[in-house]
VEXVEXFI-856075 format. One line per field, with one value per residue (C-alpha): residue number from 1; x, y, z; residue in three letters. Coordinates in nm, 3 decimals. Example, Ala and Ser with C-alpha at 12.3 -4.5 7.8 and 13.67 -1.06 7.14 Angstrom:
! residues 2
nr (1;2) $
px (1.230;1.367) $
py (-0.450;-0.106) $
pz (0.780;0.714) $
rest (ALA;SER) $
//
This chain:
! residues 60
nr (1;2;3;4;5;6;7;8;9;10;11;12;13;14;15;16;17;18;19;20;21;22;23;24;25;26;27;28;29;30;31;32;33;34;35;36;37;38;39;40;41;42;43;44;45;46;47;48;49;50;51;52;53;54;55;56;57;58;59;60) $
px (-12.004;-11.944;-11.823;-12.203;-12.337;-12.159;-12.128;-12.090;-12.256;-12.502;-12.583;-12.611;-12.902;-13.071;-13.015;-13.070;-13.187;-13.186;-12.828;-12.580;-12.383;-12.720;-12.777;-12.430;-12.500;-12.825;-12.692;-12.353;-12.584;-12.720;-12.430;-12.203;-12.035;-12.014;-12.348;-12.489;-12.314;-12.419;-12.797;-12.773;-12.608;-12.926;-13.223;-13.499;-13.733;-13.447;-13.337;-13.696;-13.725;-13.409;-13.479;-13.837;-13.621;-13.369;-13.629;-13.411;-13.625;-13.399;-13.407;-13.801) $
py (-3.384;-3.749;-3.625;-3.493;-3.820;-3.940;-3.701;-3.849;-3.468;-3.561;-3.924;-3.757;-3.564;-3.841;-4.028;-3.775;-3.424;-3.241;-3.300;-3.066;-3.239;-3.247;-2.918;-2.803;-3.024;-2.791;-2.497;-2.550;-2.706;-2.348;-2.148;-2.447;-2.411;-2.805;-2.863;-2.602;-2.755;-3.099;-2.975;-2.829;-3.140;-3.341;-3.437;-3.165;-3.431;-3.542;-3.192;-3.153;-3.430;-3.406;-2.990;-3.159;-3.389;-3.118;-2.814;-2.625;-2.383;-2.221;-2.529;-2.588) $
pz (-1.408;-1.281;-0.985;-0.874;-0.950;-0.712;-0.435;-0.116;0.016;-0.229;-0.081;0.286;0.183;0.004;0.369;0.576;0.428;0.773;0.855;0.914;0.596;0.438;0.439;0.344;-0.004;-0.036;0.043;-0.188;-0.491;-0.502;-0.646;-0.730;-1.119;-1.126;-1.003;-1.279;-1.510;-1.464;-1.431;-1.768;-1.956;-1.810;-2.074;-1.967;-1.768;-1.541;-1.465;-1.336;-1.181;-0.952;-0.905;-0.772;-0.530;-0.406;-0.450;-0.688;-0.861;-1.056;-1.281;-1.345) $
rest (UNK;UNK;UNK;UNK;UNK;UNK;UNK;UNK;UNK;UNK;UNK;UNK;UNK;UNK;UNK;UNK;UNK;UNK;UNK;UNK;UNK;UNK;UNK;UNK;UNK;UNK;UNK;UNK;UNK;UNK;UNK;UNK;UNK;UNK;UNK;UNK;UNK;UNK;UNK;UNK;UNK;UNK;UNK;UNK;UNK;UNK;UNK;UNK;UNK;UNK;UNK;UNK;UNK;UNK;UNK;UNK;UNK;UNK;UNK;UNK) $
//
């Protein structure tokens, strides 16, 4: 999904993690379809890498 790349949500939690925008990104990437999907079309070490960076363990 391009448009996860490039998620201004996304970009507020790389600034600023503890934000109420910040959060909402965390929360959202959670359950989103779009945010799945895009996880799963990623090579295996980047998937770890960014589930590392956003603490998503579903996708270690």
């Amino acid at each position: 999904m391009a448009i996860c790349t490039n998620c201004p949500f996304r970009a507020q939690y790389k600034r600023r993690p503890n934000s109420l925008l910040g959060r909402l990104w965390r929360w959202h990437a959670g359950w989103c379809p779009g945010w799945n999907a895009y996880m799963k079309s990623l090579p295996q070490e980047e998937r770890a890498d960014l589930a590392k960076r956003y603490q998503l363990k579903r996708f270690l």
